[in-house]
C-alpha positions as CSV (number, residue, x, y, z in Angstrom):
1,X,41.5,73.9,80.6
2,X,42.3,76.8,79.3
3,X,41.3,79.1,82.1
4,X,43.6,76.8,84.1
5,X,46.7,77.3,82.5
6,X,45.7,81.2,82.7
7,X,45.3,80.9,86.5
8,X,48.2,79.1,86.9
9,X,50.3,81.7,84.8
10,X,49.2,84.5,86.8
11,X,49.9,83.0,89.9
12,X,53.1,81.8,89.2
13,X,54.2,85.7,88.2
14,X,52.5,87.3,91.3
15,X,54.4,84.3,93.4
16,X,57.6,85.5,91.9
17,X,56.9,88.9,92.1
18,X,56.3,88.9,96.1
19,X,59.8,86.9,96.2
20,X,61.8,89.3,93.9
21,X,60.3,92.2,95.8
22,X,61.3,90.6,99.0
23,X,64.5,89.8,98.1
24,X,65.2,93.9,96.7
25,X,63.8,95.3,99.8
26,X,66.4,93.3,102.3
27,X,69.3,93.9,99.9
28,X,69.1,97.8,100.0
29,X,68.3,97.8,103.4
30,X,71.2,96.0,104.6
31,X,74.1,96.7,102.0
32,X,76.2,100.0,101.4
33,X,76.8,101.4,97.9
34,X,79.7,101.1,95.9
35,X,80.3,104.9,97.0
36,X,80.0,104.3,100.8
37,X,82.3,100.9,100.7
38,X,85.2,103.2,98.8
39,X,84.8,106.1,100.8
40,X,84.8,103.6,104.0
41,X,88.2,101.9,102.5
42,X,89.3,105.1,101.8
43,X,88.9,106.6,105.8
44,X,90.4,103.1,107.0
45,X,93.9,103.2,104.5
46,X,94.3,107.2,105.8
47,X,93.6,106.1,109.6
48,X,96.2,103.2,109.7
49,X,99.0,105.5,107.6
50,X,98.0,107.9,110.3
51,X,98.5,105.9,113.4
52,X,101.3,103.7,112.5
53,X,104.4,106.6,113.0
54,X,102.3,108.0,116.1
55,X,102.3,104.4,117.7
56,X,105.9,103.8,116.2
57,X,106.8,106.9,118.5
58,X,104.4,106.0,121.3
59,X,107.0,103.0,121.6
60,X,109.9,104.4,121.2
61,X,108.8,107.6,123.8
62,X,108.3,104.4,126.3
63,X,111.7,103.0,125.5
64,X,113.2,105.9,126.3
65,X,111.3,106.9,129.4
66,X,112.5,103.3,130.3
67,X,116.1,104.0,129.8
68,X,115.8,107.1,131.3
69,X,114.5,105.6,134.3
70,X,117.2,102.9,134.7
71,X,119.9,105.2,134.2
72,X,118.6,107.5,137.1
73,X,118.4,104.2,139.6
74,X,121.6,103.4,138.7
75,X,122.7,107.0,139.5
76,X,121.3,106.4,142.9
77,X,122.5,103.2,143.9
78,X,126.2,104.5,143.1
């Protein structure tokens, strides 16, 4: 009976063993670090205050290429 119990302890580690290793392995493989996901936040905040006043101008350089464009057609037509 003894021996039993023993078997069945020793199984029951090495079964959670293989899991917990298992389970370690697929984490670090697929998630970033701490690090990477602040330095990633990081890059995306300084893109985006970046971009917004260049695509606020973008608009506004098409709104007056626009007007600039109807005010010569109505130039012609007179």
């Amino acid at each position: 009976m003894k021996r039993h119990c023993i078997y069945l302890i020793i199984a029951s580690v090495i079964f959670c063993l293989s899991f917990s290793a298992c389970s370690k392995a697929k984490d670090e493989e697929s998630g970033k670090g701490a690090i990477d996901k602040m330095t990633d936040r990081a890059a995306e905040r300084a893109v985006k205050k970046i971009k917004t006043p260049i695509d606020k101008a973008r608009a506004i350089q098409e709104k007056e290429g626009e007007r600039t464009k109807a005010t010569d057609e109505a130039v012609k037509e007179q």
